[in-house]
matplotlib code that plots the C-alpha trace (Angstrom):
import matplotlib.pyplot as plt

x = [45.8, 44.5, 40.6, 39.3, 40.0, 38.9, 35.9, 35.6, 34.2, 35.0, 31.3, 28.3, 25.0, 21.4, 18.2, 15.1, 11.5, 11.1, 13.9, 16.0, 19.7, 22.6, 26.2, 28.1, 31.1, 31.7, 34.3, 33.0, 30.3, 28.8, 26.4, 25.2, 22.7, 20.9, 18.9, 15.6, 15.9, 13.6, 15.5, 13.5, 14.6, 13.4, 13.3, 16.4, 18.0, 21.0, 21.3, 18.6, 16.8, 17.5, 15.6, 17.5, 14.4, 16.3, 17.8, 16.5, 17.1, 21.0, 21.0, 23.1, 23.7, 26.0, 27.3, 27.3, 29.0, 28.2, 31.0, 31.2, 29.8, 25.9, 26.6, 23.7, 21.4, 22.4, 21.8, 18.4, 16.8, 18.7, 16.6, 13.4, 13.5, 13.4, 9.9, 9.1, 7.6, 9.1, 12.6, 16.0, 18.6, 22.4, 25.0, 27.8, 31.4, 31.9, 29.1, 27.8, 24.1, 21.4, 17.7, 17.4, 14.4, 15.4, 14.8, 16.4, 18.1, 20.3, 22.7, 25.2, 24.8, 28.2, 29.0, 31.5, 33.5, 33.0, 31.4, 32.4, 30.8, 27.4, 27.6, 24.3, 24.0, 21.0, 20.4, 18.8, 17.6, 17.5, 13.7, 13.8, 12.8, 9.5, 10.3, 10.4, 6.6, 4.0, 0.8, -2.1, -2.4, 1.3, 0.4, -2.4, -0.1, 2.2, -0.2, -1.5, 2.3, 2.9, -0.2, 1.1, 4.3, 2.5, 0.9, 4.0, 5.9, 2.6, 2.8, 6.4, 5.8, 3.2, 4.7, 7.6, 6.2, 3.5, 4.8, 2.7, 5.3, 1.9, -1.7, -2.3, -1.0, -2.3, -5.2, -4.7, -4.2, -7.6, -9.4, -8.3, -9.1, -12.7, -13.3, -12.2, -14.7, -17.5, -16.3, -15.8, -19.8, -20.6, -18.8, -17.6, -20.1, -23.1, -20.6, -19.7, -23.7, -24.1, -22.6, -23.6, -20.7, -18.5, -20.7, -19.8, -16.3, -16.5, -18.3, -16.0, -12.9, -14.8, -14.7, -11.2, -9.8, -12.6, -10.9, -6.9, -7.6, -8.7, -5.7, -3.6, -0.7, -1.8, -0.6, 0.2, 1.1, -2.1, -3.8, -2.6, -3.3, -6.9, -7.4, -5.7, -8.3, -11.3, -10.4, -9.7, -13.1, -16.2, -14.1, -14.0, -18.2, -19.2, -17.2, -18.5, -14.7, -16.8, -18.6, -16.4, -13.2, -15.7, -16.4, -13.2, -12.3, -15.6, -13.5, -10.5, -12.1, -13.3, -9.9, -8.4, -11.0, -9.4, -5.9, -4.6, -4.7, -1.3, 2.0, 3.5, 3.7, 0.3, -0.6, 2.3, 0.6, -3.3, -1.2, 0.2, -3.0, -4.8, -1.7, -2.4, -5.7, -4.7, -2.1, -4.8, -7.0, -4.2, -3.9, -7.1, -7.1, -5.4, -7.4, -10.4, -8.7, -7.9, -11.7, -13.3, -15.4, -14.6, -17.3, -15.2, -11.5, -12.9, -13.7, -10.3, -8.7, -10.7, -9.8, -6.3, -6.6, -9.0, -6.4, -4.0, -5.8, -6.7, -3.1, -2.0, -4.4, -3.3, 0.2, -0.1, -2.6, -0.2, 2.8, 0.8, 0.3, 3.8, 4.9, 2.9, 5.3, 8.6, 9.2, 9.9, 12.9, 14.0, 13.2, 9.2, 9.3, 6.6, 7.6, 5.0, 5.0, 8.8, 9.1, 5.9, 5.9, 7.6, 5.4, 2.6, 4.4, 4.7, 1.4, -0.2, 2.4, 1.3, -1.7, -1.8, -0.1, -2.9, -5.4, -3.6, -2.9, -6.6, -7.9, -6.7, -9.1, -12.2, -14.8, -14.3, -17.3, -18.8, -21.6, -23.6, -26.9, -29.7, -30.6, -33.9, -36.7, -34.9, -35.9, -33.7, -33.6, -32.8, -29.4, -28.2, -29.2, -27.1, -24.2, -23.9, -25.1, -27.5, -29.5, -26.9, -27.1, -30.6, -30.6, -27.3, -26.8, -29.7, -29.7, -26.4, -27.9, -30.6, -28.6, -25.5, -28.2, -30.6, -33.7, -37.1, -40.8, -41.2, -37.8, -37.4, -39.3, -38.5, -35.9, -36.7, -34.4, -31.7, -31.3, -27.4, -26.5, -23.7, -22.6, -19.9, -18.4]
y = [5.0, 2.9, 1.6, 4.0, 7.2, 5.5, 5.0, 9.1, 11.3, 15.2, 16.2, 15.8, 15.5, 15.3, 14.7, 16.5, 14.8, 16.9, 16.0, 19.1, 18.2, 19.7, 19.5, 21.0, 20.4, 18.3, 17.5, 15.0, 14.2, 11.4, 8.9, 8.5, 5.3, 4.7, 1.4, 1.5, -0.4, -1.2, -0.7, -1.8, -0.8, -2.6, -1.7, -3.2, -4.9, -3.8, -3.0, -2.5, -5.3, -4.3, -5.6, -4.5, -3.8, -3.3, -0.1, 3.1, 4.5, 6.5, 9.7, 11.8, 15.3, 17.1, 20.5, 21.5, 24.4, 25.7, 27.9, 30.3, 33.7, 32.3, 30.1, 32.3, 31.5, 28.1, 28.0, 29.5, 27.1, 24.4, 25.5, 25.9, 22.2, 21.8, 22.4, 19.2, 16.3, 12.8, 11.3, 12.5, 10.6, 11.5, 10.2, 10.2, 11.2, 8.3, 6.0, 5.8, 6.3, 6.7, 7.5, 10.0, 12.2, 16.0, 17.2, 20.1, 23.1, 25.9, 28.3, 30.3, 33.9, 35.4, 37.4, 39.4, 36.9, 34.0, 35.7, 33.3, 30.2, 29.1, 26.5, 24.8, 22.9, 19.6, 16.8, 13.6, 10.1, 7.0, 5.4, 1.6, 0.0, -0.1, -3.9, -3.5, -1.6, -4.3, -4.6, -4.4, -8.8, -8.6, -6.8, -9.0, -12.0, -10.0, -9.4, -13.1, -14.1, -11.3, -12.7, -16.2, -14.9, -12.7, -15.9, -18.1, -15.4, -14.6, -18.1, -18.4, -15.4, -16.7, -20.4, -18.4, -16.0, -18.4, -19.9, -23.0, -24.5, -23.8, -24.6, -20.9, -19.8, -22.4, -20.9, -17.8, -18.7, -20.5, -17.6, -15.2, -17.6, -18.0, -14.3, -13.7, -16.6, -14.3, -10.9, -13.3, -14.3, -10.7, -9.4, -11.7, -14.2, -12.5, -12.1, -15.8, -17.1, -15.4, -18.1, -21.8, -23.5, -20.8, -21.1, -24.9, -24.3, -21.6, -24.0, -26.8, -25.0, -23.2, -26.8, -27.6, -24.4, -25.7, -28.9, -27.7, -25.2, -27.8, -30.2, -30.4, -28.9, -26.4, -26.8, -23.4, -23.8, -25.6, -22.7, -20.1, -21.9, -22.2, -18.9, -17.2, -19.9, -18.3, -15.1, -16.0, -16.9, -14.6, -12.2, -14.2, -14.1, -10.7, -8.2, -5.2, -3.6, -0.9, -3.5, -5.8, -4.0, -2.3, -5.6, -6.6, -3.2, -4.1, -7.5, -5.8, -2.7, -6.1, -8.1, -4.5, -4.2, -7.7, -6.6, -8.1, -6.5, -8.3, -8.1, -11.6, -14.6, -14.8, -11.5, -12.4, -15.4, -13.5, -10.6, -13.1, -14.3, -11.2, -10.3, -13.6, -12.7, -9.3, -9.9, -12.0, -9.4, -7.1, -9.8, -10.2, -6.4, -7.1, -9.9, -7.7, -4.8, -7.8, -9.1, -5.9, -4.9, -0.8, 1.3, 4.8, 6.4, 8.1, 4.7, 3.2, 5.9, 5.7, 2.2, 3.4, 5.2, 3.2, 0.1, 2.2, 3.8, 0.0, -1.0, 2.0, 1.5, -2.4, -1.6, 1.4, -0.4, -3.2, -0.8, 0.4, -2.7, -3.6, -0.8, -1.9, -4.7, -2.6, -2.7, -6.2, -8.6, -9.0, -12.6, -11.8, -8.6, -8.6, -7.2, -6.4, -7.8, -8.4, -11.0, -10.2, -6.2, -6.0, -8.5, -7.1, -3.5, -4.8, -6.0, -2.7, -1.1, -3.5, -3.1, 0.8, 0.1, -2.3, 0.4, 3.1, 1.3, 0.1, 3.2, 4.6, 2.3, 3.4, 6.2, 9.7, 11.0, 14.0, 16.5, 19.1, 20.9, 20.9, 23.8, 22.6, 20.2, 16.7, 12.9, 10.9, 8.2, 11.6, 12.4, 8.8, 8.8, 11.9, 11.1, 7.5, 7.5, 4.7, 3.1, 0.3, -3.5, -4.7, -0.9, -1.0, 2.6, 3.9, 1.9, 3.1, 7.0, 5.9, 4.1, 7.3, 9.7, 8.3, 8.6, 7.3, 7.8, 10.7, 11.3, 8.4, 10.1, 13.7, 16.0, 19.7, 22.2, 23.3, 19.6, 18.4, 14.8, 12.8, 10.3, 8.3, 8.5]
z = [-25.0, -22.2, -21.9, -19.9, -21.9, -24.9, -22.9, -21.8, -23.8, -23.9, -23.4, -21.9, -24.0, -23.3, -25.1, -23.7, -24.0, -26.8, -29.0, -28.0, -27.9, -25.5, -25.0, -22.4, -20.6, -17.4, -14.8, -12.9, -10.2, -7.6, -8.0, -4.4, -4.3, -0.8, 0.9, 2.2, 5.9, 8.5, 12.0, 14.9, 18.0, 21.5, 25.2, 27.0, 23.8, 23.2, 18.9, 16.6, 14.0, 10.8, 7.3, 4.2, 1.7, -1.0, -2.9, -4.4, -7.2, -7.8, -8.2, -10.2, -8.9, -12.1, -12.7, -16.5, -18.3, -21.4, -22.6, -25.5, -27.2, -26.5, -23.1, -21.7, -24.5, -24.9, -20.6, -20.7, -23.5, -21.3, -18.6, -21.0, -21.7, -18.0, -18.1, -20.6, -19.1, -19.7, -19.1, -21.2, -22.7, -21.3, -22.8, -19.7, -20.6, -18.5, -17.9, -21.0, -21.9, -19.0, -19.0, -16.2, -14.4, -13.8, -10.3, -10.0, -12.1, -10.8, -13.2, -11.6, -13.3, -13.1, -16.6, -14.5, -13.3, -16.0, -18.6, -21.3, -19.5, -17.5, -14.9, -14.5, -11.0, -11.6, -10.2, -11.6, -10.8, -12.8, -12.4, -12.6, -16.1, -17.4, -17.4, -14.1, -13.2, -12.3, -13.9, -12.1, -12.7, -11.1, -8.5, -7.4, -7.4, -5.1, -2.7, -2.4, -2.0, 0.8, 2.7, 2.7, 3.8, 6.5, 7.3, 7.8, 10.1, 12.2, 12.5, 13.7, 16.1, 17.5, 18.3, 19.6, 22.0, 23.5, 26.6, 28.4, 31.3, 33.7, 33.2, 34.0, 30.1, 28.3, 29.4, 28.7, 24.9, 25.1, 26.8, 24.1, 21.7, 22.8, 23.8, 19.8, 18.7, 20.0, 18.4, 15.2, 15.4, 16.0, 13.3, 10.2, 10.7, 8.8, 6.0, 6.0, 6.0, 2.7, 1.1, 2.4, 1.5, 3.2, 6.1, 6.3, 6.0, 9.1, 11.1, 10.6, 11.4, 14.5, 15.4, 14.8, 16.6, 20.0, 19.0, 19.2, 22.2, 24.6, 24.6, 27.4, 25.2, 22.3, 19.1, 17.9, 14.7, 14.1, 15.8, 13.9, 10.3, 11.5, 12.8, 9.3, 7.4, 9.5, 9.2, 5.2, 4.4, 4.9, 2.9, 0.4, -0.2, -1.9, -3.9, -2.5, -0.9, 1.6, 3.5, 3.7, 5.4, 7.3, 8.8, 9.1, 11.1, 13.5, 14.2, 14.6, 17.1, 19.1, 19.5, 20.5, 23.5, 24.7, 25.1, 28.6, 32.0, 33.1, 32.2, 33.2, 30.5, 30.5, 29.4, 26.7, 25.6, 25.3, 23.3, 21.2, 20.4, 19.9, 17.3, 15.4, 14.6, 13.9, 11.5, 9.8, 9.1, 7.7, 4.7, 4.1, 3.3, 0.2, -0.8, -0.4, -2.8, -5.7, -5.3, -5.4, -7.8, -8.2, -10.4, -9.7, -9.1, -6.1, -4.6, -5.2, -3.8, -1.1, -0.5, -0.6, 2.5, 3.9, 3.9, 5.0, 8.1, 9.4, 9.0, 10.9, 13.5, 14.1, 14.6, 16.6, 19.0, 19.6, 19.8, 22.3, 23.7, 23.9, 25.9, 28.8, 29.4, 29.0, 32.4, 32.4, 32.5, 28.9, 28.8, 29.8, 27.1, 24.3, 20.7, 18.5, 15.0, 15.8, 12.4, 10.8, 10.3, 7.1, 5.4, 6.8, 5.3, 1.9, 1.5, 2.4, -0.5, -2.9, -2.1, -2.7, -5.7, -7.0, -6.4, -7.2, -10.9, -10.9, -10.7, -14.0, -15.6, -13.9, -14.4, -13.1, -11.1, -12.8, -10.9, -12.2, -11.1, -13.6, -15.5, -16.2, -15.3, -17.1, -17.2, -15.3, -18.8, -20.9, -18.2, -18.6, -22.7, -23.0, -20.5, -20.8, -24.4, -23.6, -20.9, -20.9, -20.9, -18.8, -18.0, -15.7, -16.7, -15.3, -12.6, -11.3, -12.0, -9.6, -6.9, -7.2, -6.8, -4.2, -6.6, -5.2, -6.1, -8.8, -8.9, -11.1, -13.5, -13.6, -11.8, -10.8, -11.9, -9.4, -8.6, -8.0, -9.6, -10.7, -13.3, -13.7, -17.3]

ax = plt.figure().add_subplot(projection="3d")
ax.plot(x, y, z, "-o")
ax.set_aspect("equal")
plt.show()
């Protein structure tokens, strides 16, 4: 007997969640497995950009039959087990054992025709390893290594699309640059003075970009490491996740409002500048999420669409941007985040991910309304179970619920509040 049908086995079997066991019988079936790619297509380019990010998961759609005096029985507790919650064993007549999701059930009822057996139609999916699910530390490393790669292919894009063969765009970089300067003092500064030694570092590199900018030819590479190490620091100051993006989407709103009237290689080269900065701000997103200090779930996941909104809003502005200069020769086209989009996509998944992980770990908010006059110290005694360490408990009861003046010492009945347990 050859390999192969040593190999094959007669039956199917499975092995619910629960411990249930099933054989039936099979006669074959796919295993369709799919890539995720990113396909960017361009005005007057002949082709599409394609980034292979990988595969997903195979799937496994299989038709089952259970045959015999009780196929209809042995069907519907088939489908019963449907309802458990966890993976199942199957032991493939050909490829051997898998650990496999359900998705979907169907059973053809036909006792007329095929009384004596019940095909089942389901389909499955193998989920990747548990090996293979970051931790929340994991995650965090990902994200600093996607914003150095963000970094180094902002970088490239930049040095690529900025054109200086005339006086007239070297000074459009250095415009940009110094229109950007001023949204960065209106915006990230105040963040940055929190912290003196931060504040040095800003004012020194200030320097160096003034420095860079004025030379007869503009290093660009230099120019974008300094702008990224700018943009890098002031969120680097407090751990408060709110404030900080909000300032960062102040900066952002600011560079948007300098997006170029023209269309020639000047308007090219101020774009191009406007996207460095832009792209630098995208990952210090992440950076913000892993420094964070989060009390609640609610707030994580608000961070997760938070993150997500300002990401959004970056590359539709400069998609936007972009199609104002589709009219022009290919050679004088501008394409927005052309080598940096799928970093800058990866780092907003990760970034998800992190909080989306993080967020298991954290309190869930819980509000009731008071039933009868009640010391603020007696809630957070009963709820907490103590006033905490230097009274951080009841502090965060009086921050979370706005208390002031006698409030702090009694609530009136009918009064809403909310702990965090």
């Amino acid at each position: 007997m050859s390999n192969w049908q040593i190999r094959s086995r007669e039956v199917i079997k499975f092995t619910s969640p629960d411990g249930n066991v099933f054989e039936g019988l099979w006669r074959g079936n796919s295993v369709p497995q799919e890539k995720t790619v990113a396909i960017f297509n361009y005005p007057k380019v002949k082709g599409s950009i394609v980034q292979d990010l990988d595969v997903n998961s195979s799937r496994y759609p299989m038709t089952i039959y259970f045959e015999g005096p009780d196929n209809d029985i042995e069907s519907q507790r088939f489908q019963a087990a449907f309802n458990e919650t966890g993976l199942w064993t199957v032991v493939h007549p050909v490829l051997g054992e898998k650990i496999l999701q359900p998705l979907s059930f169907s059973p053809l009822i036909d006792p007329v025709g095929s009384g004596n057996i019940t095909a089942v139609t389901t389909e499955w999916v193998e989920p990747i390893s548990d090996q293979l699910i970051l931790s929340v530390q994991e995650l965090a490393q990902r994200i600093q290594e996607q914003q150095e790669q963000l970094g180094v292919q902002s970088a490239a894009q930049f040095e690529q699309n900025v054109t200086q063969d005339t006086a007239a765009e070297r000074l459009a970089v250095t415009k940009l640059t110094g229109e950007s300067l001023t949204a960065y003092e209106q915006t990230l500064q105040n963040l940055a003075e929190l912290n003196a030694d931060i504040n040095e570092q800003v004012a020194s590199i200030q320097q160096e970009i003034q420095d860079t900018i004025i030379q007869p030819v503009i290093d660009i590479q230099s120019l974008a490491g300094q702008v990224q190490s700018l943009i890098e620091l002031p969120g680097l100051v407090v751990n408060d996740f709110f404030s900080r993006l909000e300032s960062y989407s102040s900066f952002a709103t600011s560079i948007f409002n300098l997006s170029p009237d023209t269309t020639d290689t000047e308007g090219i080269n101020e774009v191009s500048t406007q996207e460095v900065f832009l792209s630098a701000v995208i990952g210090m997103t992440g950076i913000i999420a892993i420094t964070a200090d989060f009390q609640t779930r609610p707030e994580a996941i608000q961070a997760i669409e938070d993150v997500n909104n300002l990401f959004l809003t970056i590359t539709e502005t400069l998609d936007s941007i972009q199609s104002n200069f589709s009219d022009n020769p290919i050679d004088i086209q501008y394409f927005s985040q052309s080598q940096s989009f799928s970093n800058a996509a990866l780092l907003i998944a990760y970034t998800s991910a992190y909080l989306l992980e993080a967020s298991i770990d954290l309190k869930i908010e819980k509000r009731f309304t008071l039933e009868k006059d009640r010391a603020p110290i007696e809630i957070v005694i009963t709820e907490y179970g103590n006033t905490g360490e230097n009274d951080e408990n009841l502090e965060l009861f009086i921050a979370t619920n706005g208390l002031k003046g006698n409030d702090i010492l009694i609530l009136p009945a009918g009064r809403e509040v909310v702990v965090y347990v």
